[in-house]
Backbone and ligand atoms as CSV (ligand in chain L), in Angstrom:
chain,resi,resn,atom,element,x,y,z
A,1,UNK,N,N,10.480,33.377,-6.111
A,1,UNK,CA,C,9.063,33.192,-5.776
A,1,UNK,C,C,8.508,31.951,-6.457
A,2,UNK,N,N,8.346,31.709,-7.767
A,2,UNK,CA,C,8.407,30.845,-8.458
A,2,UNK,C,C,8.804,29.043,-7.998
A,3,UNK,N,N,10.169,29.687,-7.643
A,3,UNK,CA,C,11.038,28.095,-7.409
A,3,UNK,C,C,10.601,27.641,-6.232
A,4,UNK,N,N,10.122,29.039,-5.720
A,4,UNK,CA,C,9.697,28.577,-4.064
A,4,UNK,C,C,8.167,27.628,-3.835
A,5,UNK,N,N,7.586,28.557,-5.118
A,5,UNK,CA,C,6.346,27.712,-5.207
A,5,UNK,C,C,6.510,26.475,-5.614
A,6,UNK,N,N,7.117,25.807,-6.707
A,6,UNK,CA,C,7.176,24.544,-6.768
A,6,UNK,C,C,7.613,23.765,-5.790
A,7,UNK,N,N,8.449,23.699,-4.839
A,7,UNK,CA,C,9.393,23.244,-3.529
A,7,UNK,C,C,7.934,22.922,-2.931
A,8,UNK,N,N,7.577,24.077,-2.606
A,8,UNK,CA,C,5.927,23.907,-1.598
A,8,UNK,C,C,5.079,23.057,-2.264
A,9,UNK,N,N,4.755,22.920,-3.689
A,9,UNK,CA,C,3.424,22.386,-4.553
A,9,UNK,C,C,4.299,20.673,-4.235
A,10,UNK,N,N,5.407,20.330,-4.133
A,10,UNK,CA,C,6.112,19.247,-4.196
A,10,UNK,C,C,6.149,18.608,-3.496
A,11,UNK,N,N,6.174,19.114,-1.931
A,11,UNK,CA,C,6.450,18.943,-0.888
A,11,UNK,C,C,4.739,18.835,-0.454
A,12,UNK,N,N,4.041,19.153,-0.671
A,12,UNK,CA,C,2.164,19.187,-0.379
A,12,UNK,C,C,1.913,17.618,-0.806
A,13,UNK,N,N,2.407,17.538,-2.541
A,13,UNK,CA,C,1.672,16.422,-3.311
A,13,UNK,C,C,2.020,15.291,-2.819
A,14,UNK,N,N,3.593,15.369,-2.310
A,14,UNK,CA,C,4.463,14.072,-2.062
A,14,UNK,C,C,4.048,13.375,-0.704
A,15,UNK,N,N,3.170,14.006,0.087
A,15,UNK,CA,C,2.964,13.793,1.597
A,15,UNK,C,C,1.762,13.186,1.306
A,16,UNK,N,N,0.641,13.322,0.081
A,16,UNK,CA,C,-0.723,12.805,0.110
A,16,UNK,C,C,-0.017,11.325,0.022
A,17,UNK,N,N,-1.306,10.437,0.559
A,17,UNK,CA,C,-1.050,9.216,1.580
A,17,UNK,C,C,-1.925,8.165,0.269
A,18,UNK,N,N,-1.621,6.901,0.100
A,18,UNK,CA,C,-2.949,6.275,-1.199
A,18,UNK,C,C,-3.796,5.931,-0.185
A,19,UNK,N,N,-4.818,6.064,-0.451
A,19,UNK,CA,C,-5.835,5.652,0.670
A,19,UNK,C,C,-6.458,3.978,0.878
A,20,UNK,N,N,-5.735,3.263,0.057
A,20,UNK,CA,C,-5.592,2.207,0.401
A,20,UNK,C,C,-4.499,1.292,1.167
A,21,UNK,N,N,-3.447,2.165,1.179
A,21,UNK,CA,C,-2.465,1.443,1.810
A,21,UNK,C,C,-1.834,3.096,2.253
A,22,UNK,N,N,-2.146,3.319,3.350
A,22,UNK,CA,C,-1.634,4.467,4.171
A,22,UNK,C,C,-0.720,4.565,4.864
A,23,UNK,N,N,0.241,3.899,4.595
A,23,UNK,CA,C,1.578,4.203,4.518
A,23,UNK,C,C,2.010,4.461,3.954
A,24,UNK,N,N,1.974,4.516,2.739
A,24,UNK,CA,C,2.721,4.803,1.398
A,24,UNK,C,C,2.088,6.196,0.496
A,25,UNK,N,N,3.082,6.777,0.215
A,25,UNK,CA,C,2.650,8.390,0.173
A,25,UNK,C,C,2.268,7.855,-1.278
A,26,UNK,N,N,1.540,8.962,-2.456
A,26,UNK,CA,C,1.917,8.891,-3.655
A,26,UNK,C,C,2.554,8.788,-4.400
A,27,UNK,N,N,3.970,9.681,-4.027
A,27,UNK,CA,C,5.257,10.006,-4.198
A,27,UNK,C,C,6.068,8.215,-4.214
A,28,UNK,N,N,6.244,7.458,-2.842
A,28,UNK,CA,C,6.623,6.114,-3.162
A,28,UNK,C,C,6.183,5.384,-3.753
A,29,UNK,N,N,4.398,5.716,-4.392
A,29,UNK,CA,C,3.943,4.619,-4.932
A,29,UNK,C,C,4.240,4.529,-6.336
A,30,UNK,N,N,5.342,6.091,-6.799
A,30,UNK,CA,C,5.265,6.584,-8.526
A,30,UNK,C,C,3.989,6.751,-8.813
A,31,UNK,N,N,3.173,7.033,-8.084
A,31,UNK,CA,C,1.793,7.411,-8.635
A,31,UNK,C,C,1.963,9.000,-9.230
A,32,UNK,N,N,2.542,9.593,-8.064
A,32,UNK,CA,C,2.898,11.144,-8.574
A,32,UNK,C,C,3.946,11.271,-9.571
A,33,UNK,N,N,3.599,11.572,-11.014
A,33,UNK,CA,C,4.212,11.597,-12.144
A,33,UNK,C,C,5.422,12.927,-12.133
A,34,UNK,N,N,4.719,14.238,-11.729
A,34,UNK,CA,C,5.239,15.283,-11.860
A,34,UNK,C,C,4.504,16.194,-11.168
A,35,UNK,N,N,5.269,17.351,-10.907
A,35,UNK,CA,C,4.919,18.505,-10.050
A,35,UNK,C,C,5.808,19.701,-11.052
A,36,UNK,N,N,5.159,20.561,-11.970
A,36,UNK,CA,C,5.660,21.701,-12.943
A,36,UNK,C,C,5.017,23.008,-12.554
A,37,UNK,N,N,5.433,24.042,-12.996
A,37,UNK,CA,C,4.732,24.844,-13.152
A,37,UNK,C,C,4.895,25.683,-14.513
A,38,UNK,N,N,3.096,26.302,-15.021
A,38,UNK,CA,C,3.082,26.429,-16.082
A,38,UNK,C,C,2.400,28.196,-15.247
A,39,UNK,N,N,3.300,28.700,-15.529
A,39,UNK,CA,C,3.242,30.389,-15.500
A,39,UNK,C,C,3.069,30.461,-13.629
A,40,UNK,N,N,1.966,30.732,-12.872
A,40,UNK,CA,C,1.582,30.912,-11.859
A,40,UNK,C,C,1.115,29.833,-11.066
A,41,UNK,N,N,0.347,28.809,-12.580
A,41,UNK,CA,C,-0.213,27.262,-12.255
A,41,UNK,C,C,0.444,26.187,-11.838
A,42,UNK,N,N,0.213,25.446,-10.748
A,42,UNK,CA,C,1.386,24.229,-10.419
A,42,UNK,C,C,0.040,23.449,-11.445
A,43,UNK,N,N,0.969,22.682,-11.984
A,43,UNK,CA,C,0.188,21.378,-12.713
A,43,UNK,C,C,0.979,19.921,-12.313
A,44,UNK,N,N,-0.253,19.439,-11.645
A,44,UNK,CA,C,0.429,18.154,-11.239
A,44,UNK,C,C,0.023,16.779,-12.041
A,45,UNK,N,N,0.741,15.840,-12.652
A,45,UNK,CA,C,0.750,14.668,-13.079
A,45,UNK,C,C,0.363,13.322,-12.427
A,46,UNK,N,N,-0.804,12.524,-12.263
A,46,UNK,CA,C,-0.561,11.062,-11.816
A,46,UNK,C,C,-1.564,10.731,-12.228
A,47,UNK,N,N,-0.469,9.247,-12.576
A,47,UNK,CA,C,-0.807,7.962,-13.214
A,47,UNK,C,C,-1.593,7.220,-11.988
A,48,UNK,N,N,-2.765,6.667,-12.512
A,48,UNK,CA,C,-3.012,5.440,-11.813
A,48,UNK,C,C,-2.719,4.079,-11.583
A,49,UNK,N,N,-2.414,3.353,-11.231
A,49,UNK,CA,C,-2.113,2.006,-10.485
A,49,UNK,C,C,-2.393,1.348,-11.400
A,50,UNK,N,N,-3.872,1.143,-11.694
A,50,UNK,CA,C,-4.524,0.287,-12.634
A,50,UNK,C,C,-5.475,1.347,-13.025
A,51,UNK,N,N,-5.864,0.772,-14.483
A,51,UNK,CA,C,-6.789,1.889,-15.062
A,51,UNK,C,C,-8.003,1.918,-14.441
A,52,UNK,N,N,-8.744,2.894,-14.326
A,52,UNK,CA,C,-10.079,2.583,-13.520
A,52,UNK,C,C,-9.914,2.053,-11.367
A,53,UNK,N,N,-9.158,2.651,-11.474
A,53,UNK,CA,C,-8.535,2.573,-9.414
A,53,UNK,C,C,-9.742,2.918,-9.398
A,54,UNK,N,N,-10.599,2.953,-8.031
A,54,UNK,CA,C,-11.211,3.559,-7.640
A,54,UNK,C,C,-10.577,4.605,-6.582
A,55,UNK,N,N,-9.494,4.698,-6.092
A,55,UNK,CA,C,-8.816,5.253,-5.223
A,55,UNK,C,C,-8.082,6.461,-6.067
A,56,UNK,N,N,-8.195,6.420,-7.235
A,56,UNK,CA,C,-7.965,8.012,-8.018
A,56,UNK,C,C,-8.743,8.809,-7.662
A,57,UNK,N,N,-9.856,9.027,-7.144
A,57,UNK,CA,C,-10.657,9.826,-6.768
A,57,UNK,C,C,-10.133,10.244,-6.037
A,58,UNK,N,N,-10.131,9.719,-5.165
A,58,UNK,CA,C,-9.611,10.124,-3.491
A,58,UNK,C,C,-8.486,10.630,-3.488
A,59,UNK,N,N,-7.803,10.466,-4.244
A,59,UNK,CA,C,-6.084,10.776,-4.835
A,59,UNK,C,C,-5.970,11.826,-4.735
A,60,UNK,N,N,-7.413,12.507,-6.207
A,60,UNK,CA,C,-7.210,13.643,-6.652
A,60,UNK,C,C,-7.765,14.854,-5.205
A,61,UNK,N,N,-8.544,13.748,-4.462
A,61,UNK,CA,C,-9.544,14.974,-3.352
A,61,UNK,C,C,-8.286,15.353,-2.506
A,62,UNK,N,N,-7.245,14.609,-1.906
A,62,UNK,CA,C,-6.610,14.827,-0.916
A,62,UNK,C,C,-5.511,16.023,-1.907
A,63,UNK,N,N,-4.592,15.732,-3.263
A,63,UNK,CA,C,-4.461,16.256,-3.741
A,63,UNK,C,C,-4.864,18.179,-3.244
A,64,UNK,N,N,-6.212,17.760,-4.143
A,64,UNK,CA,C,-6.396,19.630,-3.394
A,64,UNK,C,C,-6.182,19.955,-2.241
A,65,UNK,N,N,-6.648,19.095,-1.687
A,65,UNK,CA,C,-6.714,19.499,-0.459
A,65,UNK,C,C,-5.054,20.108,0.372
A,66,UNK,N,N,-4.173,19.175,-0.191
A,66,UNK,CA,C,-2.986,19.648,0.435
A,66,UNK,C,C,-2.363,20.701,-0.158
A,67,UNK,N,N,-2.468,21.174,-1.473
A,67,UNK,CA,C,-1.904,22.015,-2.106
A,67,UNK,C,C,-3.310,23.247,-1.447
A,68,UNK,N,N,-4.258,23.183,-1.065
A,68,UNK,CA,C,-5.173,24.709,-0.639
A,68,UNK,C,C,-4.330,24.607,0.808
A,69,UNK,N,N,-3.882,23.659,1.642
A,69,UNK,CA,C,-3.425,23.631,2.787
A,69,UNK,C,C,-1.993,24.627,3.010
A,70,UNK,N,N,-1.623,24.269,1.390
A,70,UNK,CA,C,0.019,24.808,1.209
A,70,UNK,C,C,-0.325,26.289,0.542
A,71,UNK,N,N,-1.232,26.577,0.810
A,71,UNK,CA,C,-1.807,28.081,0.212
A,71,UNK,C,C,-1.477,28.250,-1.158
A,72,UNK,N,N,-1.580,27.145,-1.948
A,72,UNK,CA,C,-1.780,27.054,-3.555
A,72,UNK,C,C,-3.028,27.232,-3.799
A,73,UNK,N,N,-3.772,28.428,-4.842
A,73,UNK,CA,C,-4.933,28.431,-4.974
A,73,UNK,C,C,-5.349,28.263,-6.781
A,74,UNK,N,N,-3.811,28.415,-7.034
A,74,UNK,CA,C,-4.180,27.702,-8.313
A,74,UNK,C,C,-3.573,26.110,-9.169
A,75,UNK,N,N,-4.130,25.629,-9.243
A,75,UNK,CA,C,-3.355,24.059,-9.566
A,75,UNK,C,C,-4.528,23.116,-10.873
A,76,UNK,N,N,-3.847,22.388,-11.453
A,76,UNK,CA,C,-3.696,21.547,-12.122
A,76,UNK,C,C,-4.086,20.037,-12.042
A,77,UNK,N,N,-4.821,19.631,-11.950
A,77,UNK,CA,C,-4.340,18.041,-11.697
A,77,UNK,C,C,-4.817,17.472,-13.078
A,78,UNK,N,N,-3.661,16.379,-13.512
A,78,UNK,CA,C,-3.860,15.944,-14.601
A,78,UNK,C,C,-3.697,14.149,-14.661
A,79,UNK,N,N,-4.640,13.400,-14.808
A,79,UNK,CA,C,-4.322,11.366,-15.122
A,79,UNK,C,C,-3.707,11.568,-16.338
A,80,UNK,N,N,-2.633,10.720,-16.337
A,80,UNK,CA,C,-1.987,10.367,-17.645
A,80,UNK,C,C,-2.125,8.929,-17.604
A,81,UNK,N,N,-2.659,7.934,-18.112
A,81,UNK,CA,C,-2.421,7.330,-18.217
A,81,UNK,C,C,-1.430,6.399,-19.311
A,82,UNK,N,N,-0.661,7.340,-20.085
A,82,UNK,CA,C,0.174,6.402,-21.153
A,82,UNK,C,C,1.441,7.444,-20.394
A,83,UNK,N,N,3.043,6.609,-20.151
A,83,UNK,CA,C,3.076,5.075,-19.765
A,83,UNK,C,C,2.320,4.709,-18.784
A,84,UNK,N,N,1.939,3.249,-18.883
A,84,UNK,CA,C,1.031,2.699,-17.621
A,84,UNK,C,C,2.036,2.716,-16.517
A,85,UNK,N,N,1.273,2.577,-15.305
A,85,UNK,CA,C,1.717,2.728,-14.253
A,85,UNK,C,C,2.813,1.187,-14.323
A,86,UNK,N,N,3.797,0.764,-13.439
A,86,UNK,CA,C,4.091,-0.132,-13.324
A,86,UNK,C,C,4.705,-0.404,-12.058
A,87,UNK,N,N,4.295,-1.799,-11.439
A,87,UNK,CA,C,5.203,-2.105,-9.830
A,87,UNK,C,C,6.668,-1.233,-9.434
A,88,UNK,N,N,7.558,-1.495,-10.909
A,88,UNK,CA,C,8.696,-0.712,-10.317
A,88,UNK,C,C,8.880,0.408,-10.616
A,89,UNK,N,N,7.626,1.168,-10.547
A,89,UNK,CA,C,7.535,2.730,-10.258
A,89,UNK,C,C,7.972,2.580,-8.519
A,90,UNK,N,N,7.313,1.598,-7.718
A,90,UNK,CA,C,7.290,1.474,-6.159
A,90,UNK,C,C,8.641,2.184,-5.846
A,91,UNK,N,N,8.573,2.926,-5.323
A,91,UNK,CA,C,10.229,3.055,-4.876
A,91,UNK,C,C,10.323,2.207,-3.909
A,92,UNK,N,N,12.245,2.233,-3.416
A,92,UNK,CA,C,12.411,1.501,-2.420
A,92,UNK,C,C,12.138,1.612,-1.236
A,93,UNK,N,N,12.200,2.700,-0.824
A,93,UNK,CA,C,11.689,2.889,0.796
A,93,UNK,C,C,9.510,2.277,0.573
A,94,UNK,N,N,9.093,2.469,-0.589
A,94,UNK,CA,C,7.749,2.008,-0.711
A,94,UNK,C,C,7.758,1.168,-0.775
A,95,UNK,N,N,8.947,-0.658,-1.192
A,95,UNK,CA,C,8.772,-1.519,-0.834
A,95,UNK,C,C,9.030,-1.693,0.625
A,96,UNK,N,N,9.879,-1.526,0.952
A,96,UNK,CA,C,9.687,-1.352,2.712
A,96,UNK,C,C,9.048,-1.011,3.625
A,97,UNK,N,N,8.168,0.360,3.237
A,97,UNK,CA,C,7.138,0.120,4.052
A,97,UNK,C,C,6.019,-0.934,3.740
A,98,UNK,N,N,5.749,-1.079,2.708
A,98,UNK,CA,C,4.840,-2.010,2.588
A,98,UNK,C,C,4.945,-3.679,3.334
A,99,UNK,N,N,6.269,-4.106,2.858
A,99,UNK,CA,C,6.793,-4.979,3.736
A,99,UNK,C,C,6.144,-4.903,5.386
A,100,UNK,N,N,6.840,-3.926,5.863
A,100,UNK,CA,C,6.241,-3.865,7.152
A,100,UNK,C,C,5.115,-3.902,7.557
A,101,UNK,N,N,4.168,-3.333,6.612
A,101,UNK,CA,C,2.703,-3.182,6.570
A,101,UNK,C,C,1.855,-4.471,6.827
A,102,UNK,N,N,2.629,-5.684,6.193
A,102,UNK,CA,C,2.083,-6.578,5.922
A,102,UNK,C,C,1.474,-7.519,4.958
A,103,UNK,N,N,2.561,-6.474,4.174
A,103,UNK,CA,C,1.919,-6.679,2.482
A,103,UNK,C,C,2.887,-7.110,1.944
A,104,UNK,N,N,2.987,-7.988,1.214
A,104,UNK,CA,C,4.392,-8.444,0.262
A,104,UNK,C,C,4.386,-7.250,-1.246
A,105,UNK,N,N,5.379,-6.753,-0.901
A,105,UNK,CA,C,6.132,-5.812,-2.032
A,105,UNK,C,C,5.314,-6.392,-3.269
A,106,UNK,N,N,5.226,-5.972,-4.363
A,106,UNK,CA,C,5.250,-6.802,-5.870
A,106,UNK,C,C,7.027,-7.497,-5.724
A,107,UNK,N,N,6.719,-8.674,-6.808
A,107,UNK,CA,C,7.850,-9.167,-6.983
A,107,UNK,C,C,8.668,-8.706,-7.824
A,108,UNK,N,N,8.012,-8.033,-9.418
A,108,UNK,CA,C,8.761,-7.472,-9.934
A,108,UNK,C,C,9.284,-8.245,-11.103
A,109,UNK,N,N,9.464,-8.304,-11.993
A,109,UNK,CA,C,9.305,-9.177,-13.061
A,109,UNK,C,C,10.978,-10.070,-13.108
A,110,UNK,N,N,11.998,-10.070,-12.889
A,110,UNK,CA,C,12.987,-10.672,-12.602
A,110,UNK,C,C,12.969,-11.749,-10.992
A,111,UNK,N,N,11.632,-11.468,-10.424
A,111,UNK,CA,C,11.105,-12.523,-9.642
A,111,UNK,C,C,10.089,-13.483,-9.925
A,112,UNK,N,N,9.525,-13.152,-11.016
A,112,UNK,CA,C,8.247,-13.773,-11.933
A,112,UNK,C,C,9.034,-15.714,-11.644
A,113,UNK,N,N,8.148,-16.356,-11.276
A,113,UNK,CA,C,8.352,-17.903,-11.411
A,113,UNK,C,C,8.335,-18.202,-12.770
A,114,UNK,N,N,9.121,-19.338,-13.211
A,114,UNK,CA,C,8.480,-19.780,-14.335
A,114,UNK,C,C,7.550,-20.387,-15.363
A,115,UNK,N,N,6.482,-20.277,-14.067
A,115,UNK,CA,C,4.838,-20.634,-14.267
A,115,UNK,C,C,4.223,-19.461,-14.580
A,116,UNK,N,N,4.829,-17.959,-14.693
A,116,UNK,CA,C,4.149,-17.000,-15.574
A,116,UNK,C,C,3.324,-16.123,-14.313
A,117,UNK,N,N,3.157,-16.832,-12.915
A,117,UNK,CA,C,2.683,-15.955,-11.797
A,117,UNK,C,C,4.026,-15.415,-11.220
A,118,UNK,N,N,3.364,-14.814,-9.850
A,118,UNK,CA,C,4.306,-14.163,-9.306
A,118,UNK,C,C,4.902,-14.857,-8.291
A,119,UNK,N,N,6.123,-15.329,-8.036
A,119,UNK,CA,C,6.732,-15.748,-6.842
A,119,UNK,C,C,6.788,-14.779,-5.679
A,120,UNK,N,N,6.001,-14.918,-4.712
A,120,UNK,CA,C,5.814,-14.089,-3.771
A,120,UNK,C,C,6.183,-14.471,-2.439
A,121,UNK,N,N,6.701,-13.907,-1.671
A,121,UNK,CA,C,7.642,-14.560,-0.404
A,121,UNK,C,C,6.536,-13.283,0.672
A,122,UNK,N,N,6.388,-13.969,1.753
A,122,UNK,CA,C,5.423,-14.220,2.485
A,122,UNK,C,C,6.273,-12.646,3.751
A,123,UNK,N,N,5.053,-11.980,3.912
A,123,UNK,CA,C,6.084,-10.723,4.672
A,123,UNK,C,C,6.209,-10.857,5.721
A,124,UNK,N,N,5.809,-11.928,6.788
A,124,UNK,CA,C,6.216,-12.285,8.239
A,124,UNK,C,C,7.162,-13.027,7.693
A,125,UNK,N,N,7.906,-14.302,7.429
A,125,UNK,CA,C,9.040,-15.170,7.621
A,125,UNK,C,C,9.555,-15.253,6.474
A,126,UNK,N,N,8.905,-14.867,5.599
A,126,UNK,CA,C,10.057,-14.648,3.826
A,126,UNK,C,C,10.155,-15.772,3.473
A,127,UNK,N,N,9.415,-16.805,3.585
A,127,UNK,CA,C,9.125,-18.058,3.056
A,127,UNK,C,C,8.762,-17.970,1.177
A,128,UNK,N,N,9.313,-18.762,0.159
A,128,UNK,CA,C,8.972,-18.866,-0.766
A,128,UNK,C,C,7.483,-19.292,-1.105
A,129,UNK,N,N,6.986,-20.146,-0.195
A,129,UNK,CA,C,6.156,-20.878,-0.390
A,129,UNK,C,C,4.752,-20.799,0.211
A,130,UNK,N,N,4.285,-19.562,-0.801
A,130,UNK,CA,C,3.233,-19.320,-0.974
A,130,UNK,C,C,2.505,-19.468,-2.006
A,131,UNK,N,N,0.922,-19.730,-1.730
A,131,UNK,CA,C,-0.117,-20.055,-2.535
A,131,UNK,C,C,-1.247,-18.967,-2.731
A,132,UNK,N,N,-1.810,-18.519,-3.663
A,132,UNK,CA,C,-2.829,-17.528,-4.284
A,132,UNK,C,C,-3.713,-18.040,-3.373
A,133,UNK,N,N,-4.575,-17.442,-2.531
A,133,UNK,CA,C,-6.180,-18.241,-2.398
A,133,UNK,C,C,-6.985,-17.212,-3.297
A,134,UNK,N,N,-7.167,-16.343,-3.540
A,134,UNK,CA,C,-8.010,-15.603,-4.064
A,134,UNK,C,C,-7.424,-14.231,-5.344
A,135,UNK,N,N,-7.908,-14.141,-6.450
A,135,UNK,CA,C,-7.361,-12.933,-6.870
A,135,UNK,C,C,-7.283,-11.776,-6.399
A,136,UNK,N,N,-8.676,-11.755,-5.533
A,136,UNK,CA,C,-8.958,-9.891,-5.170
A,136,UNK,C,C,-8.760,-10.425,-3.557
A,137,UNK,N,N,-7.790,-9.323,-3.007
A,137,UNK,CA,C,-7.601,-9.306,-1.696
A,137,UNK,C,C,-8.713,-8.118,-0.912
A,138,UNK,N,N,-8.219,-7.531,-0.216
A,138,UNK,CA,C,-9.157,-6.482,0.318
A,138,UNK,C,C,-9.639,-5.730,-0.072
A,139,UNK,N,N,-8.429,-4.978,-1.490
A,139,UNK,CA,C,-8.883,-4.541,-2.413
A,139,UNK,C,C,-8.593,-5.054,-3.216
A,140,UNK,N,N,-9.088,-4.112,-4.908
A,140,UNK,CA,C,-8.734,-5.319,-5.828
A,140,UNK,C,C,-7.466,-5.132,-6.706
A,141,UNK,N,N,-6.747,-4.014,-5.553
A,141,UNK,CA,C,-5.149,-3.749,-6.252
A,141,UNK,C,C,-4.759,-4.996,-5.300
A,142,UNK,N,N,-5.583,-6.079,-4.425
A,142,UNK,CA,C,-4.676,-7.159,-3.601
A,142,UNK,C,C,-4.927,-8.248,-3.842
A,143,UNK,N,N,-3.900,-9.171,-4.300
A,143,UNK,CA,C,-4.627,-10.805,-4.384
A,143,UNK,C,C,-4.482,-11.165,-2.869
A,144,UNK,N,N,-4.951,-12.041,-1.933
A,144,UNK,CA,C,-5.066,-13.121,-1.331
A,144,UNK,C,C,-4.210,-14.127,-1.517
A,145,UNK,N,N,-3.537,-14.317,-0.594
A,145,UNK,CA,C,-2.233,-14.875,-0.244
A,145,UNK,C,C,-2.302,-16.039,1.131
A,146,UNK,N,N,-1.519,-17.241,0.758
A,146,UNK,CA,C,-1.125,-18.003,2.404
A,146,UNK,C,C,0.010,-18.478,2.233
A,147,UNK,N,N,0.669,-17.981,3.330
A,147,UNK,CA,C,2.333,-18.795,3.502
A,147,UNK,C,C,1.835,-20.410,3.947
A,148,UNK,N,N,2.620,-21.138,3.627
A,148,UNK,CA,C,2.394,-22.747,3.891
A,148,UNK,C,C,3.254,-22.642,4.679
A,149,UNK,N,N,4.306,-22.294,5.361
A,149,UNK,CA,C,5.287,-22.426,6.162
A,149,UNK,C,C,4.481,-21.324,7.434
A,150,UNK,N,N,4.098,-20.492,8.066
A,150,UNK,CA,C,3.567,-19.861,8.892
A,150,UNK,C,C,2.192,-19.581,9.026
A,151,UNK,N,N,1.470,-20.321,7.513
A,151,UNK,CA,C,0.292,-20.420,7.369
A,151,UNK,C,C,-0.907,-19.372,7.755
A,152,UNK,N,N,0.203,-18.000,7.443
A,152,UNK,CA,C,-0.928,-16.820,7.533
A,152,UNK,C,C,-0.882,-15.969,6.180
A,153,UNK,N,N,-2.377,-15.360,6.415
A,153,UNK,CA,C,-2.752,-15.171,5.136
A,153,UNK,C,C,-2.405,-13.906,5.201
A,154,UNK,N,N,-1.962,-13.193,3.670
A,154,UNK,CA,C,-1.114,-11.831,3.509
A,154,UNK,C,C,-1.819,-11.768,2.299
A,155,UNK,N,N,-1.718,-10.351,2.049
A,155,UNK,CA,C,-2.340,-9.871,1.054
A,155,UNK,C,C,-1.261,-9.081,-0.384
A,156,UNK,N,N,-1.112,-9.422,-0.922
A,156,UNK,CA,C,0.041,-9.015,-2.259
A,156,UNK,C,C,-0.821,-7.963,-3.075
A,157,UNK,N,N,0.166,-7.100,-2.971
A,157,UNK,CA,C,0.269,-6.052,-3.873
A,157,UNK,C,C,0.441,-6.200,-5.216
A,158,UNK,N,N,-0.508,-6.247,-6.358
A,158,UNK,CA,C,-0.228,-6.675,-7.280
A,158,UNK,C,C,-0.226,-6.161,-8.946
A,159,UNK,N,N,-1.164,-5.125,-8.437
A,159,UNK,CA,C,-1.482,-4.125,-9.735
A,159,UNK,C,C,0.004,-4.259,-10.902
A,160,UNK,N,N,-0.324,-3.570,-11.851
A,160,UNK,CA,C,0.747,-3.598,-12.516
A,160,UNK,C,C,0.221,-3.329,-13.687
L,1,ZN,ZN,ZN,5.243,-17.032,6.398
C-alpha cells in the first residue's frame, strides 16, 4: 500500500509541467528534488531555478493539484534551497526538448567561452556565433539571444 503510494505521489509530481517552458516537466528540469514518504505523508522536495522564481508558486499550485488528482490527500511540499539549483540538474531528454522548443539548452560550464560568458550555439542551425542582445529574455530565467549566421533571435536558458 505504502510503495504503491509513493509510485502514484511520483508519477503525479513528475508530470507537473514549469510553467514557463511547458515542455519540460519538473522532473527534467531537476527542479523535483524528491518524492518520500514520511508515515502516511508523501513529502515532496523542490529546489528552485533561481532563488526568488516567480514560477515556484505556480510549481507548488499545480503540485497539489496533481497529487489531489492522484487521490493523495495528504502531502508535503517543501523549497530547499541549499544545494542551489544548477543547469546540470537539466536532464538529458530536458535538454532536448528544450532544444526543440526553441531555446538553446544551458551550455553548461565545460562550454563556458573563455570570456567568462556562455558560448551558446543557436537552436535552429547550431551556429557558434551568437551574440547576447539583452539579459532578460521573456522571462528572466531567459537572456536574449541572435544567431549572426541565421540572424534569428532565440532565447537561452540561463538560470543557474
Ligand atoms: Zn542560427
Amino acid at each position: 500500500m505504502s510503495a504503491g503510494l509513493r509510485e502514484r505521489a511520483l508519477a503525479a509530481a513528475s508530470g507537473v509541467v514549469d510553467p514557463e517552458i511547458p515542455v519540460l516537466t519538473i522532473a527534467d528540469l531537476g527542479v523535483l528534488r524528491a518524492v518520500r514518504l514520511a508515515g502516511d505523508t508523501v513529502e515532496i522536495e523542490i529546489t528552485p531555478t533561481y532563488s526568488g522564481c516567480p514560477a515556484m508558486r505556480v510549481i507548488e499550485q499545480e503540485l497539489a493539484t496533481a497529487l489531489r488528482a492522484a487521490g493523495i490527500g495528504k502531502f508535503r511540499i517543501a523549497t530547499v534551497l541549499s544545494p542551489a539549483w544548477t543547469t546540470d540538474w537539466l536532464s538529458k531528454e530536458g535538454r532536448r526538448k528544450l532544444a526543440e522548443f526553441g531555446i538553446a539548452p544551458p551550455a553548461g560550464i565545460s562550454r563556458r567561452s573563455h570570456f567568462g560568458t556562455d558560448a551558446v550555439a543557436c537552436p535552429r542551425c547550431g551556429s557558434a556565433e551568437t551574440e547576447r542582445i539583452s539579459e532578460f529574455g521573456s522571462t528572466a530565467c531567459k537572456a536574449l539571444y541572435r544567431c549572426r549566421r541565421c540572424a534569428e533571435p532565440f532565447d537561452y536558458f540561463k538560470c543557474h
